[in-house]
Backbone as a printed PyTorch tensor [residue, N CA C, xyz], in Angstrom:
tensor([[[ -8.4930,  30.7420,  48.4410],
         [ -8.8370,  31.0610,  47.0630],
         [ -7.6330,  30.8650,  46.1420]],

        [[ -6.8250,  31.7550,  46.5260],
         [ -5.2410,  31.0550,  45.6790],
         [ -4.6890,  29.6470,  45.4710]],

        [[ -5.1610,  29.3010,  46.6470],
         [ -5.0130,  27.7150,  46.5640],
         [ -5.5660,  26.9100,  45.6430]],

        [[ -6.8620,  27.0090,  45.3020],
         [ -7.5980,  26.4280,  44.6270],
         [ -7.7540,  27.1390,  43.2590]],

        [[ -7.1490,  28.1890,  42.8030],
         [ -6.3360,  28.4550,  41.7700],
         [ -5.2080,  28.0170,  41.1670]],

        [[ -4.5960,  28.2120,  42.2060],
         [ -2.9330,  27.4120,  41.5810],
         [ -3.3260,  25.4500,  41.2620]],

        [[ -3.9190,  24.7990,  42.5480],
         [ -5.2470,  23.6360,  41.5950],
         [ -5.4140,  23.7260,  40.6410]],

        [[ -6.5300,  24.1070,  40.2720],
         [ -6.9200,  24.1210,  38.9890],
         [ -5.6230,  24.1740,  38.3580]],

        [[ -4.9880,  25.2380,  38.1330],
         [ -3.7470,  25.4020,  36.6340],
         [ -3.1360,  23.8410,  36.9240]],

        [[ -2.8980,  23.7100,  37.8040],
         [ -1.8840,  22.6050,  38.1910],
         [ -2.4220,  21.1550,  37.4000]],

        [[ -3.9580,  20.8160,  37.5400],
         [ -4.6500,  19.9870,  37.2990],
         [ -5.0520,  20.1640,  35.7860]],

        [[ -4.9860,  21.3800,  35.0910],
         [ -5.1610,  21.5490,  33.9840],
         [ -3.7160,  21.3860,  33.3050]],

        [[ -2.5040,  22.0560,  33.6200],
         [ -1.5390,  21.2030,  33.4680],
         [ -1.0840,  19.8620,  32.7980]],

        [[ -1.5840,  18.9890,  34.1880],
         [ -1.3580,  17.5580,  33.4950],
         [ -2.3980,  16.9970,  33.1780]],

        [[ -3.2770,  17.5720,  32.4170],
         [ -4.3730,  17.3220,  31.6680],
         [ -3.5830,  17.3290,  30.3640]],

        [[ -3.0450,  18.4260,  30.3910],
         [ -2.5550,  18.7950,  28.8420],
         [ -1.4130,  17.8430,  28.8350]],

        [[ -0.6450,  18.1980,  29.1790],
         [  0.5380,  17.0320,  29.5200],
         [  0.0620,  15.5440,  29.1590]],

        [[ -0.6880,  14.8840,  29.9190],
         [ -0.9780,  13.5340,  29.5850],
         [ -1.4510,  13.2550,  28.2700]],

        [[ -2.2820,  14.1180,  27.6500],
         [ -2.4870,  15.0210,  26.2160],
         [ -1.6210,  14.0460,  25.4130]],

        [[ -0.9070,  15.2190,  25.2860],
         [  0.9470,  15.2130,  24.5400],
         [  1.4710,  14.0290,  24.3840]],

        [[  1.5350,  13.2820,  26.1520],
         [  2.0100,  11.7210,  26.1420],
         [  1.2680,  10.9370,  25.3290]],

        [[ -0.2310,  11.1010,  24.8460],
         [ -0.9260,  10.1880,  24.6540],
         [ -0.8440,   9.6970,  22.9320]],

        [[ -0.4100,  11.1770,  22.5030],
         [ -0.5290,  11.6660,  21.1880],
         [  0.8960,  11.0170,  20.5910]],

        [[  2.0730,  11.3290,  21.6860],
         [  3.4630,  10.8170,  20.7630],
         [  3.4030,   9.2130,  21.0300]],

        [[  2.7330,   8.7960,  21.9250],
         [  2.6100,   6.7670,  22.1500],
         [  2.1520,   6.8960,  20.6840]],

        [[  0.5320,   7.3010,  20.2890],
         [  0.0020,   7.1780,  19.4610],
         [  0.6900,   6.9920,  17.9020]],

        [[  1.6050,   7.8920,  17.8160],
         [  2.5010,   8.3250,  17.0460],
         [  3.5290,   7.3100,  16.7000]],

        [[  3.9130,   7.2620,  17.4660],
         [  5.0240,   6.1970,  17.5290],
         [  4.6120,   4.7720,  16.9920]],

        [[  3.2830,   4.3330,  17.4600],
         [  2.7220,   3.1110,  17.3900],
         [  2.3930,   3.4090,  15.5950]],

        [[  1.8980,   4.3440,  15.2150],
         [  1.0590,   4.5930,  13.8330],
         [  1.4840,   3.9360,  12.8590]],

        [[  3.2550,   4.2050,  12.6500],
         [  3.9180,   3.7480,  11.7250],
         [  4.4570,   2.1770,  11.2640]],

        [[  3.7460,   1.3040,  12.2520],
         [  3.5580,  -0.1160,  12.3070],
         [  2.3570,  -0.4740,  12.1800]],

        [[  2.0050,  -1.3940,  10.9020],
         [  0.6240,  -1.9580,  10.9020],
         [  0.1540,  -3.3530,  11.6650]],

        [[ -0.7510,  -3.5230,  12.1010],
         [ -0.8620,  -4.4040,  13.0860],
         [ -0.9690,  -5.5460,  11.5060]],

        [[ -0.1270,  -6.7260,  11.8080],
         [ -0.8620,  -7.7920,  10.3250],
         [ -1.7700,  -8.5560,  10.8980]],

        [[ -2.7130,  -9.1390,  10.4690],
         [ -3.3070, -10.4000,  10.6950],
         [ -2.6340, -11.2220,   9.9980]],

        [[ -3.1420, -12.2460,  11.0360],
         [ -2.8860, -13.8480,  10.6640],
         [ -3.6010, -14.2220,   8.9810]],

        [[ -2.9400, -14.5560,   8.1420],
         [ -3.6610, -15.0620,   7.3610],
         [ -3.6550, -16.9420,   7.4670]],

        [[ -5.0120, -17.4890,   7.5460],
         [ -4.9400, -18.7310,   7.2620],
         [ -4.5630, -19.2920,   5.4800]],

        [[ -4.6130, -20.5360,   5.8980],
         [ -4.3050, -20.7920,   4.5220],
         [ -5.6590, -20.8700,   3.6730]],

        [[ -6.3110, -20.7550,   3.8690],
         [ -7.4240, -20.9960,   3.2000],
         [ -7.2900, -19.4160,   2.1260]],

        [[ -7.1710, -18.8850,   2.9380],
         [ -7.5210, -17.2260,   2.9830],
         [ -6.3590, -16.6270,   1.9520]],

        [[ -4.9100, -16.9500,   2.4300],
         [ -3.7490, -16.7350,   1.9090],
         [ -4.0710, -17.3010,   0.2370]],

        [[ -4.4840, -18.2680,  -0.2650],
         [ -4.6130, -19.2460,  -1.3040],
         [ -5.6770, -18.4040,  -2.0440]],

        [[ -7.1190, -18.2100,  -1.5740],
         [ -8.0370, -17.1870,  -2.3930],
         [ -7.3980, -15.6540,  -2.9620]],

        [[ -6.6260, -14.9630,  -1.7040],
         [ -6.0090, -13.5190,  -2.0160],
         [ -5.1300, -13.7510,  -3.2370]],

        [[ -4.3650, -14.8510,  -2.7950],
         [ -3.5700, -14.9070,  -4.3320],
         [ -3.9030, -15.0620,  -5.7400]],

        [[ -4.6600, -15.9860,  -5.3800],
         [ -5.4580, -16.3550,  -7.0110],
         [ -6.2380, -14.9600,  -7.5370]],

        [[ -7.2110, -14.3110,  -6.5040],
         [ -7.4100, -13.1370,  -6.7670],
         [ -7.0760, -12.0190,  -7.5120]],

        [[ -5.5740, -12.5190,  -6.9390],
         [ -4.9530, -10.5430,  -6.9590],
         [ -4.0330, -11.4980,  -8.6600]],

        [[ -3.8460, -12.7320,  -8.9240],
         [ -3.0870, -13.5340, -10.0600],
         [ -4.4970, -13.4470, -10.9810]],

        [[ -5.5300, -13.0850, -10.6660],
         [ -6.3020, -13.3520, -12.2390],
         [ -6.6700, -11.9280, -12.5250]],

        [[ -6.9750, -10.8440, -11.4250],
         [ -6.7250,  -9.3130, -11.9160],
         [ -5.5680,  -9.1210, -12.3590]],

        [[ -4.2800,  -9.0080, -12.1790],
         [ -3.1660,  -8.8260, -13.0100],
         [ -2.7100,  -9.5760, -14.2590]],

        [[ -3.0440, -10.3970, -14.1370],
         [ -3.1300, -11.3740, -15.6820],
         [ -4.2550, -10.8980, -16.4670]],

        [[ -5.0520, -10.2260, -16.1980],
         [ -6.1930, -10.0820, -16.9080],
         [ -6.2200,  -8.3910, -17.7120]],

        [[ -5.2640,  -7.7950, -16.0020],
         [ -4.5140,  -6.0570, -16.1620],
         [ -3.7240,  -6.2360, -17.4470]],

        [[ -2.4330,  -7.2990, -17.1370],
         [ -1.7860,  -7.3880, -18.0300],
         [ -1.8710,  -7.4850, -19.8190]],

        [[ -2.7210,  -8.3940, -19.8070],
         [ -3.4150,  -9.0900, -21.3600],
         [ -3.7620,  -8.1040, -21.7470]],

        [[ -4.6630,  -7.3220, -21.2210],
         [ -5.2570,  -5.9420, -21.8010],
         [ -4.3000,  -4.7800, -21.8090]],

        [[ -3.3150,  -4.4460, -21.2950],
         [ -2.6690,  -3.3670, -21.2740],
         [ -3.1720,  -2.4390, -20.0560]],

        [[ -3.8130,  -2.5970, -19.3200],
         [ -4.1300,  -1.6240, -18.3990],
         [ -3.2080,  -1.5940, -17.3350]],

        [[ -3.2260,   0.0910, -17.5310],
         [ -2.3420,   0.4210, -16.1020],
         [ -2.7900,  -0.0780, -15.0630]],

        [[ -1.6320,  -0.1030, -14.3950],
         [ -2.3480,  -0.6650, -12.5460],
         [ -0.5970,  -0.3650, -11.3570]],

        [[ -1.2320,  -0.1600, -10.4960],
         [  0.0150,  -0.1240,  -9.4690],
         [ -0.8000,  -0.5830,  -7.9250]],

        [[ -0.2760,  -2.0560,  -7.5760],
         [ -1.1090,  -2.7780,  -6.1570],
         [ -0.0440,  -2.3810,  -5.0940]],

        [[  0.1150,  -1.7440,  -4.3560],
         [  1.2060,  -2.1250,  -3.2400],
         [  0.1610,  -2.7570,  -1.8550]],

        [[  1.5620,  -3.7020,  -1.6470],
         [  0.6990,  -4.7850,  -0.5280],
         [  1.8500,  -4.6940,   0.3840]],

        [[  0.7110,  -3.7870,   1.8050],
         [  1.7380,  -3.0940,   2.8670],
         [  1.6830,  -3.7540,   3.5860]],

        [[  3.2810,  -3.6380,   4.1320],
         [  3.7140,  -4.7560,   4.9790],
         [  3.7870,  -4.3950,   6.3430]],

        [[  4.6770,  -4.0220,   7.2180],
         [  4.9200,  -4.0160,   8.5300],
         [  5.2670,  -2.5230,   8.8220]],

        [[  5.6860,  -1.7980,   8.0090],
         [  5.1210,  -0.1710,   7.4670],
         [  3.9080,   0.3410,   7.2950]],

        [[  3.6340,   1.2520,   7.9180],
         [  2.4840,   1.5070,   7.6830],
         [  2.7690,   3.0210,   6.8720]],

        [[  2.0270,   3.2350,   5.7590],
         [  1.8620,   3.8850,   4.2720],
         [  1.1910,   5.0360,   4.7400]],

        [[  0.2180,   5.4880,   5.6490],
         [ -0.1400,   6.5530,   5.6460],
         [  0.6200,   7.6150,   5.5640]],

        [[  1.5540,   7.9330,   6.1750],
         [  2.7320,   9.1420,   6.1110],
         [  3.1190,   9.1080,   4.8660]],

        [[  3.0180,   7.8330,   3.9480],
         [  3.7650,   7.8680,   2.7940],
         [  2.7700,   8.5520,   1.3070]],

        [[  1.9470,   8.4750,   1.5200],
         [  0.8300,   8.6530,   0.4040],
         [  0.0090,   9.8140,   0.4680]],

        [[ -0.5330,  10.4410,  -0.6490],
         [ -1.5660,  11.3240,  -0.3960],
         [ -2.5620,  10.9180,  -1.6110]],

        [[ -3.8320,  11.6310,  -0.8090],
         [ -4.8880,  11.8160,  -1.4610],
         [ -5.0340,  10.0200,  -1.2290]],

        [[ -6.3410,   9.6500,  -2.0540],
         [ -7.1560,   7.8900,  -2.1560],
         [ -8.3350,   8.2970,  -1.5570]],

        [[ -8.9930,   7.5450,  -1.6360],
         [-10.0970,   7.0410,  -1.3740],
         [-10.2960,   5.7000,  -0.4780]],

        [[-10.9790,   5.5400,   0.5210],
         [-10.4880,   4.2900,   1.4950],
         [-12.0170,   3.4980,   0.7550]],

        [[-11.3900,   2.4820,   0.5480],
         [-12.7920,   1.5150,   0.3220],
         [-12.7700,   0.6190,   0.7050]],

        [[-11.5300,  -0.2490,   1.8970],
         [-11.5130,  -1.1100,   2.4470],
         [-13.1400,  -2.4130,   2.4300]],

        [[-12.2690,  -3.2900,   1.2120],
         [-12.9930,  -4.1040,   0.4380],
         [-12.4520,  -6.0970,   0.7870]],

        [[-13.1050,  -6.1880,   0.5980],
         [-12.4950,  -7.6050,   0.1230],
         [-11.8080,  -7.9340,  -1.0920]],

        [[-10.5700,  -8.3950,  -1.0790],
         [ -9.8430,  -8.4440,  -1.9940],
         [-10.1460,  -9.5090,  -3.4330]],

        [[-11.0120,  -8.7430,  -4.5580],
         [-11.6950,  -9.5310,  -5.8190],
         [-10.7330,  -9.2240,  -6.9370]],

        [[-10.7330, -10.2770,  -7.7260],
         [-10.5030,  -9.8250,  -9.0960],
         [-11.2680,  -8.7670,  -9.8270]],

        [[-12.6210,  -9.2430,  -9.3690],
         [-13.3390,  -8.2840, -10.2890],
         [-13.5900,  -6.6180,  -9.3740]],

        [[-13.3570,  -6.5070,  -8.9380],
         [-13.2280,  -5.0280,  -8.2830],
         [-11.9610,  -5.0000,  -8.5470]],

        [[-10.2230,  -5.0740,  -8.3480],
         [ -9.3680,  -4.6870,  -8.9550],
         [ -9.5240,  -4.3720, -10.6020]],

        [[ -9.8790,  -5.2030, -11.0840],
         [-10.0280,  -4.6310, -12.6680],
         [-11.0830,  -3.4720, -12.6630]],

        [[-12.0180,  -3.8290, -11.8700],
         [-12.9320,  -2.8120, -12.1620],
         [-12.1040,  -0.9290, -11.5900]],

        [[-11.4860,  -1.4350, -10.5100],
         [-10.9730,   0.3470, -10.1170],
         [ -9.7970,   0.6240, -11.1610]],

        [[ -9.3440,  -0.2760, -12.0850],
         [ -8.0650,   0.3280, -12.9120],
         [ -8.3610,   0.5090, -14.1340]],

        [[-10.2250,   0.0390, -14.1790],
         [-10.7570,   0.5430, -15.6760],
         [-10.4090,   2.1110, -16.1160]],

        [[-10.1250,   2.2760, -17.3460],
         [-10.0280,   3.9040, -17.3660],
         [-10.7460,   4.5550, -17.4850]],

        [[-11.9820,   4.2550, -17.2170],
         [-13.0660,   4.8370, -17.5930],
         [-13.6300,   5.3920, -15.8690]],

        [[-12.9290,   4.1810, -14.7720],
         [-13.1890,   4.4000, -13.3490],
         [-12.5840,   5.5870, -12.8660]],

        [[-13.3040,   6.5850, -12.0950],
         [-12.4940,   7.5850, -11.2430],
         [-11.7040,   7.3130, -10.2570]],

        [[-11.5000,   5.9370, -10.3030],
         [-10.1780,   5.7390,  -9.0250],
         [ -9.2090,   5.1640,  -9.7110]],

        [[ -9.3940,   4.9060, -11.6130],
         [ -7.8730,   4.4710, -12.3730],
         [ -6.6470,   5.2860, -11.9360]],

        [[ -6.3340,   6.0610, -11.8610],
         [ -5.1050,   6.8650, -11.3150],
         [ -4.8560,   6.6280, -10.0900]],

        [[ -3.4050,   6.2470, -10.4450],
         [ -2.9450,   6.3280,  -8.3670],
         [ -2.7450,   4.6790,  -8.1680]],

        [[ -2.5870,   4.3700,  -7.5160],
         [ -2.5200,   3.0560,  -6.5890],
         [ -3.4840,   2.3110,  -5.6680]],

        [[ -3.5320,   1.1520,  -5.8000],
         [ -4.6860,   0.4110,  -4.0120],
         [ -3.8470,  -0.1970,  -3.4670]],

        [[ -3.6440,   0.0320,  -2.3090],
         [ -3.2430,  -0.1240,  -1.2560],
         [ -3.7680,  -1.4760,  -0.4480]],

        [[ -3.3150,  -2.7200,  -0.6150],
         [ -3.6130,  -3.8480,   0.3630],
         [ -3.4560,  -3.8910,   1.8400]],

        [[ -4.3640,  -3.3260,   2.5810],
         [ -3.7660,  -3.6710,   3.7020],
         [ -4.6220,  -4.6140,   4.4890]],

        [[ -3.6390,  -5.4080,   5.7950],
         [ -4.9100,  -6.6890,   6.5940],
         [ -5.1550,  -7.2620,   5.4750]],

        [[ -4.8500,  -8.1380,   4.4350],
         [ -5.8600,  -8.8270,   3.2190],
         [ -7.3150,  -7.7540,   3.0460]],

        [[ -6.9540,  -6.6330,   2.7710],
         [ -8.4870,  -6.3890,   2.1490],
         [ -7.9460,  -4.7360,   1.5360]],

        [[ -8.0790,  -4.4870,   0.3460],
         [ -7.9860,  -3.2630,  -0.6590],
         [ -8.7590,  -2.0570,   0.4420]],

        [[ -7.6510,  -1.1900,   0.8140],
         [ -7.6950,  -0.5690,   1.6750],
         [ -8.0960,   0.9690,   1.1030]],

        [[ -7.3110,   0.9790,   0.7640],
         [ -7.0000,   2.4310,  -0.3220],
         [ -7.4340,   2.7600,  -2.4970]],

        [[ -7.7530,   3.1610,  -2.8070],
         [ -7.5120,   3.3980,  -4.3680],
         [ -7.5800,   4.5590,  -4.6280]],

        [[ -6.7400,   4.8280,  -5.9220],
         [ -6.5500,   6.2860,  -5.9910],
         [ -5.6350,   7.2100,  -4.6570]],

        [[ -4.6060,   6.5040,  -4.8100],
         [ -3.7670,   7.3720,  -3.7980],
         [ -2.4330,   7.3310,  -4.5490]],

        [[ -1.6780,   8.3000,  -4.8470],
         [ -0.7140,   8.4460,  -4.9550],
         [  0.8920,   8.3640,  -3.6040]],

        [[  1.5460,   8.2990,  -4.4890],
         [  3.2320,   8.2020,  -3.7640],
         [  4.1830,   9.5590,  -4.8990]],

        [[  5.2240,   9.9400,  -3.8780],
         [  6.3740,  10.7420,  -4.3760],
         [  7.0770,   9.7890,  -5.3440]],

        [[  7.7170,  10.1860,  -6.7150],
         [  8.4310,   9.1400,  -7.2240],
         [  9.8340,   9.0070,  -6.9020]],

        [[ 10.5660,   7.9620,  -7.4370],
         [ 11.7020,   7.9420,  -6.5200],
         [ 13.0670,   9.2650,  -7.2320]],

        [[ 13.8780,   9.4520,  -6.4730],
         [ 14.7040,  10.7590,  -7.1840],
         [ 15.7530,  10.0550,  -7.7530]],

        [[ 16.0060,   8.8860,  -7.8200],
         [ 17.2310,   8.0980,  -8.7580],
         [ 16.8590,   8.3090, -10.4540]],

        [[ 18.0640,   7.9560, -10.9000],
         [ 17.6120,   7.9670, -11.8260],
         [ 17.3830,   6.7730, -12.9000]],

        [[ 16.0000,   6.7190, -13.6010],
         [ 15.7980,   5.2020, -13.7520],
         [ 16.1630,   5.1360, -15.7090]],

        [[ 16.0710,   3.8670, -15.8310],
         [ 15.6600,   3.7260, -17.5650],
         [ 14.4540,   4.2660, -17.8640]],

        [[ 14.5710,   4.9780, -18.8840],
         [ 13.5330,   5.7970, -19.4880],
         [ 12.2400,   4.8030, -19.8730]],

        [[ 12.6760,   3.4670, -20.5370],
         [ 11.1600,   2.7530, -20.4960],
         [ 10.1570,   2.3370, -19.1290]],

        [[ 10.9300,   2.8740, -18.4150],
         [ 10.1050,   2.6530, -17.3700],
         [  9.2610,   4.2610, -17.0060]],

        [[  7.6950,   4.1440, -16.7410],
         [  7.0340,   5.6600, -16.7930],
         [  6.5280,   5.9340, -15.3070]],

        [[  5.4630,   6.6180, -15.2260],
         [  5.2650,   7.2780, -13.7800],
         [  4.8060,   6.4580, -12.8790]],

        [[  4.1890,   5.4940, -13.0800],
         [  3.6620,   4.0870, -12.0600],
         [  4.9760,   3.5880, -11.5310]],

        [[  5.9800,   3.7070, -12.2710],
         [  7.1950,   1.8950, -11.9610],
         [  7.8910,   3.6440, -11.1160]],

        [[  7.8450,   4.7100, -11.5000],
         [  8.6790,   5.5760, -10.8650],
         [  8.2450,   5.3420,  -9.3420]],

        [[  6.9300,   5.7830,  -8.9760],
         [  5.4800,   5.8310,  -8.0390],
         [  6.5060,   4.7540,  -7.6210]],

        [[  6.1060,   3.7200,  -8.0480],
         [  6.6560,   2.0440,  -7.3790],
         [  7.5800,   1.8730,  -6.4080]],

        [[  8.6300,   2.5800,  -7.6740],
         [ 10.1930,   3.0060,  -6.8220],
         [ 10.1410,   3.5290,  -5.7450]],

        [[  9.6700,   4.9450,  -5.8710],
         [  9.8770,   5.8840,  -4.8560],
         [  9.1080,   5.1230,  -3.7570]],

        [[  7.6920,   4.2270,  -3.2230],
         [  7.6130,   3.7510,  -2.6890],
         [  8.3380,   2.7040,  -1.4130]],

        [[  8.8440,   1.8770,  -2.4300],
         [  9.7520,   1.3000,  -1.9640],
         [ 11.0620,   1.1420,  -1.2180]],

        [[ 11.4450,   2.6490,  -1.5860],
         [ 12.7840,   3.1260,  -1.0060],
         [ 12.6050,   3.6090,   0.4960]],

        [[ 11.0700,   3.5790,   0.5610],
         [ 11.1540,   4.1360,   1.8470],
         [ 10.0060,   3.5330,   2.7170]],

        [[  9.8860,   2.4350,   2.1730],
         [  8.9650,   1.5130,   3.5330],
         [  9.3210,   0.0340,   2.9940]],

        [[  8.9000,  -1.2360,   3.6640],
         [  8.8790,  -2.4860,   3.1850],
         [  7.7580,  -3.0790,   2.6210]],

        [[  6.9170,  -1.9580,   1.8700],
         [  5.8620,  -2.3710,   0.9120],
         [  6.1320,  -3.3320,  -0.0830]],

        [[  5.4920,  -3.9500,  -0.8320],
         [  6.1990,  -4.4220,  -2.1930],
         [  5.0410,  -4.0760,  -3.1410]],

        [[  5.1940,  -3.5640,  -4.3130],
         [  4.6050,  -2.8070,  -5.1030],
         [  4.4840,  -4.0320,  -6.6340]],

        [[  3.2110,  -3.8360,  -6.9370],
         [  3.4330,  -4.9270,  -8.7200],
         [  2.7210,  -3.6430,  -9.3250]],

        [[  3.2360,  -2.9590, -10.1870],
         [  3.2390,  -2.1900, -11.6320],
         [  2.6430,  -3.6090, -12.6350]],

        [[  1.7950,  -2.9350, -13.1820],
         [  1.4630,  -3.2330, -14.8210],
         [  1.9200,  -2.3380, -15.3510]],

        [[  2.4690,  -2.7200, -16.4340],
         [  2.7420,  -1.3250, -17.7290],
         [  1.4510,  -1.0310, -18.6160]],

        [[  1.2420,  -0.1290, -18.8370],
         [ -0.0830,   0.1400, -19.7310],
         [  0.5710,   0.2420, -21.1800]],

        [[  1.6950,   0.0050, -21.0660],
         [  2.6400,   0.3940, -22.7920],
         [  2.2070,  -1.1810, -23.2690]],

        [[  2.9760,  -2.1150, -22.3030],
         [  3.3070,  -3.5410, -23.1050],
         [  2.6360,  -4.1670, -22.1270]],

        [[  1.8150,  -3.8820, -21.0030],
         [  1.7770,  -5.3060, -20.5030],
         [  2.7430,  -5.9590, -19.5590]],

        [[  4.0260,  -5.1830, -19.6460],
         [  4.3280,  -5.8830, -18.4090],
         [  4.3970,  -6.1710, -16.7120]],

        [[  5.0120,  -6.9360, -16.1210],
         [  4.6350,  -7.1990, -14.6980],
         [  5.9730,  -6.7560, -14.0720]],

        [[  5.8920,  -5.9590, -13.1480],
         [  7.3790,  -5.4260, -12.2870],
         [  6.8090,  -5.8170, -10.7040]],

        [[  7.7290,  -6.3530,  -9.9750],
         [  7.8830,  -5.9320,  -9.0810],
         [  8.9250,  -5.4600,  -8.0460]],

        [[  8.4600,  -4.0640,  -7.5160],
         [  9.6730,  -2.6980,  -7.0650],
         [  9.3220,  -3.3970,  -5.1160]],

        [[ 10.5100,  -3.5140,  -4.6060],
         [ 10.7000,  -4.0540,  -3.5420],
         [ 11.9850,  -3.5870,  -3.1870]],

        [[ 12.4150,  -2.6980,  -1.8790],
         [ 14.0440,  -2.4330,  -1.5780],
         [ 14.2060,  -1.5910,  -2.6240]],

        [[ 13.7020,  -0.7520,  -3.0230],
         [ 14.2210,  -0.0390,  -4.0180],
         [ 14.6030,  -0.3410,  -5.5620]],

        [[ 14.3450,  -1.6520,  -5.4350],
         [ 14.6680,  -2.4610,  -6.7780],
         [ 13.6360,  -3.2270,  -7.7920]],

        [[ 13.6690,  -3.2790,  -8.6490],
         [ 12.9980,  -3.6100,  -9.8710],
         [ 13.2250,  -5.1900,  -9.9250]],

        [[ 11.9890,  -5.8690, -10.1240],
         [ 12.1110,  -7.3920, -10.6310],
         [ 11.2830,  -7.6640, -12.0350]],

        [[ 11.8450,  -7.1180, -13.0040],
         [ 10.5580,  -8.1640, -13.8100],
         [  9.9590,  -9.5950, -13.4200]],

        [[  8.3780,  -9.3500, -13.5990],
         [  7.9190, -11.0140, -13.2430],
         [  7.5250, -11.3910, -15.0120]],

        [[  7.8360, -12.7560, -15.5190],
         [  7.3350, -13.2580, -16.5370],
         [  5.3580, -13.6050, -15.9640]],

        [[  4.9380, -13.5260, -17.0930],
         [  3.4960, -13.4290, -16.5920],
         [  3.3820, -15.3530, -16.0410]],

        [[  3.9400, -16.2080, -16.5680],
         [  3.8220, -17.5940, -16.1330],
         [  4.5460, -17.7390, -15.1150]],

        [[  5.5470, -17.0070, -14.3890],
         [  5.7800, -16.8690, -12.7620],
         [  4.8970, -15.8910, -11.8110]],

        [[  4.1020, -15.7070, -12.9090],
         [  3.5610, -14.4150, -11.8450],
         [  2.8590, -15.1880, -10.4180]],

        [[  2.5110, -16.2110, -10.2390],
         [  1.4990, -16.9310,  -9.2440],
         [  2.8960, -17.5270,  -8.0620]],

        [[  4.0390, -17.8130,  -8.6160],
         [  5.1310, -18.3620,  -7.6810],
         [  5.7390, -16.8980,  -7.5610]],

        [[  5.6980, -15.8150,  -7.7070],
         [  6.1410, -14.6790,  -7.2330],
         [  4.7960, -13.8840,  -6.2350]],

        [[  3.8790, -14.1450,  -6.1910],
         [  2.3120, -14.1510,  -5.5270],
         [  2.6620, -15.1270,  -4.0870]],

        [[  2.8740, -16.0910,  -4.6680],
         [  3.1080, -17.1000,  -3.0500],
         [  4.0820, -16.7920,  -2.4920]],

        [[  5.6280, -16.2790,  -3.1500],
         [  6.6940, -16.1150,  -2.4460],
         [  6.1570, -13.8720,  -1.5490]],

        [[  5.3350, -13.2930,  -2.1410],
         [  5.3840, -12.3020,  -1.5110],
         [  4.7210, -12.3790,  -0.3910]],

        [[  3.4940, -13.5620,  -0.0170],
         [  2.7110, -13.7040,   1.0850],
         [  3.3920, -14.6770,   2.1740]],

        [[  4.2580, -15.6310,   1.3730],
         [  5.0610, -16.2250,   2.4220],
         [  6.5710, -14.9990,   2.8860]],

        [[  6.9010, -14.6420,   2.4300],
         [  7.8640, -13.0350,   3.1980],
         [  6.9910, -12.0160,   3.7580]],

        [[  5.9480, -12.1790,   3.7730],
         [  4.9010, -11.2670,   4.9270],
         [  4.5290, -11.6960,   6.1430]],

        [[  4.5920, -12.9310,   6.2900],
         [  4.1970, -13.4580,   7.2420],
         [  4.7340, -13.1300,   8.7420]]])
């Protein structure tokens, strides 16, 4: 009878145990996103895509913040969104940064080529920035400093195009915006 007591615990044991192991692999693995392959076919549509919603963000003044996650994986980094893992349109990006949409606030999240996330926020960064820059390009920052996302801000003031990468700020002119589009999908690869 003792025998097959001390069994059991023993067997329940490394039940739990293997548990634990299974959970910190899990763990460990989380914080890397698996990428797909993008073909070119595919690579060429996402861009034009995500280049006629931001040109279109831009012209109008609408806020917007896209981060397109890279080999980091963002969950640890973000709270709150909504997952709507979509196909990546122009007309659904404009449509979630309408202000009139309940997912305008916050960020979408690209992940795998397909709008993963909207309406999720980031911590902003604790440096301290130029004041014309407001809570999106902050969002952006603070992003950036702590994964290899790359983030494009619209300004809802003027219209303009940033992109926060490494912790750092690039203005894009809106007529580079499509050769700064190809150069972020060819550094993802």
């Amino acid at each position: 009878m003792l025998i097959a007591v001390l069994a059991i615990v023993v067997l329940i044991a490394f039940v739990i145990v293997a548990n634990y192991i299974v959970i910190l692999i899990k763990s460990l693995n989380k914080n890397k996103t698996a990428k797909k392959s993008l073909g070119q076919s595919t690579k060429i549509r996402i861009i034009y895509q995500l280049k006629e919603a931001i040109e279109y963000l831009s012209k109008n003044k609408t806020g917007a913040i896209i981060t397109i996650e890279n080999k980091d994986n963002l969950d640890l980094l973000r709270t709150d969104g909504v997952i709507i893992d979509a196909n990546i349109s122009s007309s659904l990006i404009i449509s979630i940064f309408n202000k009139h949409s309940p997912l305008h606030d916050g960020a979408i999240i690209i992940r795998n080529n397909k709008i993963y996330y909207a309406a999720t926020y980031y911590k902003i960064t604790k440096k301290s920035i130029d004041n014309r820059y407001g809570a999106r390009h902050r969002a952006a920052m603070g992003i950036s400093e702590l994964c290899d996302a790359i983030t494009i801000v619209v300004s809802e003031e003027n219209g303009g195009i940033t992109l926060a990468r490494n912790g750092l700020f690039a203005p894009v002119p809106i007529n580079n915006l499509q050769e700064s589009l190809v150069d972020i999908f060819k550094d993802s690869e």
